[in-house]
C-alpha positions as CSV (number, residue, x, y, z in Angstrom):
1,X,169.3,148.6,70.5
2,X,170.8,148.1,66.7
3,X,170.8,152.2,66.2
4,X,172.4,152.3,69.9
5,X,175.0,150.2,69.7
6,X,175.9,151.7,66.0
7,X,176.1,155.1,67.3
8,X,178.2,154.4,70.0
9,X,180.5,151.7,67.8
10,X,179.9,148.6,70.3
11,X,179.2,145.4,69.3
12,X,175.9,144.0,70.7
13,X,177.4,141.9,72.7
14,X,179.2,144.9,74.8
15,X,176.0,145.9,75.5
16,X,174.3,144.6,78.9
17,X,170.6,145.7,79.7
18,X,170.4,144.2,83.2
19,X,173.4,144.9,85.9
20,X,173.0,142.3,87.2
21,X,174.0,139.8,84.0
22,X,177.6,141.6,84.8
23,X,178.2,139.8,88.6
24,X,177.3,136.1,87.1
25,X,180.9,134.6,86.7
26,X,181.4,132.8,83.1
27,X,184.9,131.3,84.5
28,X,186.3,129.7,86.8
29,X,189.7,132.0,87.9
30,X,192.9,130.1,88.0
31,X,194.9,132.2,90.5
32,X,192.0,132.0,92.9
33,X,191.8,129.8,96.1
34,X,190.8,126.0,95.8
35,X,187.9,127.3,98.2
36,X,187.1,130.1,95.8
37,X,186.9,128.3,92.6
38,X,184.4,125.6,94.4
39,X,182.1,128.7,95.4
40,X,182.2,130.2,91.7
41,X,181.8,126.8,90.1
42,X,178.5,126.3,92.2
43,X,177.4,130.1,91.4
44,X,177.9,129.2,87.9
45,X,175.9,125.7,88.2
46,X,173.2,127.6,89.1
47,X,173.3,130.5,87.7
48,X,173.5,133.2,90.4
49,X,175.5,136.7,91.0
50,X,177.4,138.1,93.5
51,X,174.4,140.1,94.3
52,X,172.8,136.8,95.3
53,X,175.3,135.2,97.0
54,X,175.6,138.3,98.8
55,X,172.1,139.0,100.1
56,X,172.1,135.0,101.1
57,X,175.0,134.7,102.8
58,X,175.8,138.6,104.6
59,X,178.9,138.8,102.7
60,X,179.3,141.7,100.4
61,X,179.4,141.2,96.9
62,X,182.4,143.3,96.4
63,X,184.5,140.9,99.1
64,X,183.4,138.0,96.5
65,X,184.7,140.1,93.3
66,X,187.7,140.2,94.9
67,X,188.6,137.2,95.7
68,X,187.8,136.6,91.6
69,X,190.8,139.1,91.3
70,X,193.2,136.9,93.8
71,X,192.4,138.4,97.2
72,X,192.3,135.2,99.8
73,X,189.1,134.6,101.4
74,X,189.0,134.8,104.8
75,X,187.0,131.6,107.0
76,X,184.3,133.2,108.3
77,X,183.0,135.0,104.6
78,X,184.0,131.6,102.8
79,X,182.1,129.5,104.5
80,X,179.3,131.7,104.9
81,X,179.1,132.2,101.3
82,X,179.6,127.6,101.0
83,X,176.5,127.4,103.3
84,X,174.3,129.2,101.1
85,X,174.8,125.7,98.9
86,X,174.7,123.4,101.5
87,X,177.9,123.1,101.9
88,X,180.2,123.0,105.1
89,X,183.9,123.1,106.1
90,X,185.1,120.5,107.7
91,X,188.7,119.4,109.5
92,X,190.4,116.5,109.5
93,X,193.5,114.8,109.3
94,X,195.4,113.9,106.1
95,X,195.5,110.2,105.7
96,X,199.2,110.1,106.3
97,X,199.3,112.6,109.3
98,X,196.4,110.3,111.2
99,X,197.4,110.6,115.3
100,X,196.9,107.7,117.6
101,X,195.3,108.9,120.4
């Protein structure tokens, strides 16, 4: 790996043997939706990809890259992707909005 990464003037850190070490996300992204960042601070809690997210949940792992880059999630894929934790989405009202029925 030393004479590979000399010849091609890389640092060893710039070289990844296993894809998949590429989809597990390091950070949380600030831009991203409050919904998002929960998802990716779970997948980094325990330490899984986009690859498995995506074979768990039916959501493609480049919809999930994306919404890393900004895109908004839409419901459906969200919560799909939050059930593969054990997590749902719920609705309610906010405590100053509560309606007397």
């Amino acid at each position: 790996m030393k004479e590979l990464t000399s010849v091609l003037g890389l640092s060893q850190d710039r070289i990844i043997t296993n894809r998949n070490e590429l989809c597990i996300p390091k950070t949380i992204p600030e831009k991203a939706h409050p919904l998002v960042k929960t998802l990716f601070k779970i997948m980094m809690q325990q330490g899984d990809n986009y690859y498995d997210v995506s074979k768990r949940s039916g959501v493609s792992a480049r919809t999930i890259r994306d919404w890393r880059r900004g895109r908004p999630p839409d419901l459906v894929n969200i919560e799909a992707c939050l059930n593969v934790y054990g997590c749902e989405l719920i609705t309610r009202y906010k405590k100053a909005d509560v309606v007397e029925w």
